[in-house]
C-alpha positions in Angstrom: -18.7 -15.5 18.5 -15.5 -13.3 18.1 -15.2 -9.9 17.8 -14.4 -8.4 14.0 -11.5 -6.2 14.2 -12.8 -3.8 11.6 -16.6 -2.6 11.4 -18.4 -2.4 7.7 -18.3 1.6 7.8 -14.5 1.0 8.5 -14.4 -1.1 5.7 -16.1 1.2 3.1 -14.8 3.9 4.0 -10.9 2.0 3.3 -11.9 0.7 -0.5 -13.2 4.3 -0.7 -10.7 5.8 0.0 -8.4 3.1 -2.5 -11.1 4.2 -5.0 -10.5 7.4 -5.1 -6.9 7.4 -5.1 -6.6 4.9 -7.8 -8.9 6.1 -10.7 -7.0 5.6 -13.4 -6.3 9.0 -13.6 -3.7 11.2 -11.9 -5.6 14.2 -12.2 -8.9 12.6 -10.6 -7.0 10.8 -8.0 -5.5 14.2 -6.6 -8.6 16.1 -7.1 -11.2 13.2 -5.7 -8.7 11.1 -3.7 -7.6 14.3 -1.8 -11.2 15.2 -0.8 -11.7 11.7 0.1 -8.8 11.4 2.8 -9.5 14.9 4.0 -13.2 13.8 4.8 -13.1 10.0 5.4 -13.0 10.0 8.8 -16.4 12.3 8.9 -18.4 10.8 6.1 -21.8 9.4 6.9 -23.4 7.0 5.4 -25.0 9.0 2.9 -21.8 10.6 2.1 -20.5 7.2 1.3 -23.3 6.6 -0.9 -23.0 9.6 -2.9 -19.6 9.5 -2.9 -19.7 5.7 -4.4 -22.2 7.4 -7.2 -19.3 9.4 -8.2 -17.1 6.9 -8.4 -18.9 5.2 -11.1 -18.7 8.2 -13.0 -15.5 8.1 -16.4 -12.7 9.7 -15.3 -12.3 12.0 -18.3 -15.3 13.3 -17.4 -14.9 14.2 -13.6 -11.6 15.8 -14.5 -13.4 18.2 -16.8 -16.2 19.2 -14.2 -13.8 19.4 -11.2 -11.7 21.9 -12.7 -14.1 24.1 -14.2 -13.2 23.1 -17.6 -16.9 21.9 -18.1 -20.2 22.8 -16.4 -21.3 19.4 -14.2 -24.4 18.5 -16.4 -27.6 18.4 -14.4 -27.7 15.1 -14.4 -25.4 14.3 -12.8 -24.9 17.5 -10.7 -25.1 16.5 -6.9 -24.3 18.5 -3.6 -21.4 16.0 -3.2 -20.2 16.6 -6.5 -20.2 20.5 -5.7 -18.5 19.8 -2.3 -15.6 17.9 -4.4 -15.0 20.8 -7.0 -15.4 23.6 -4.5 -12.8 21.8 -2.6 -10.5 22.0 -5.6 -10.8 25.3 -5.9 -12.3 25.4 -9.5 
């Protein structure tokens, strides 16, 4: 058997990290990508989970409740969502 190079968690946490810089936004990439890099090295599992939740979420729509523009509805409210827009300073 040989030895993988990369482990899974190394491996989310890289297409994470793509994810979040390549919304399709430039305002989500900065805001979400940002808090991505700054964290990925810490994230745990669940983290990653919630974090992938997120991620699924329109872009339009993240930009709105990061900034403050919008309240997050409850929803979709999360404490990783809150960690994100705190972190943004809205």
């Amino acid at each position: 058997m040989t030895d993988h190079p990369h482990t899974s968690d190394e491996i989310r946490r890289r297409r994470l990290l793509f994810r979040a810089t390549h919304r399709g936004t430039h305002e989500t990439d900065l805001l979400i990508g940002g808090f991505v890099a700054a964290r990925l090295g810490s994230l745990s599992a669940a983290d990653m989970d919630a974090l992938e939740e997120i991620m699924e979420l329109p872009d339009t729509f993240l930009a709105d409740w990061l900034t403050g523009r919008m309240p997050i509805p409850p929803d979709v409210d999360s404490p990783m969502l809150r960690a994100i827009k705190d972190a943004a300073g809205a």
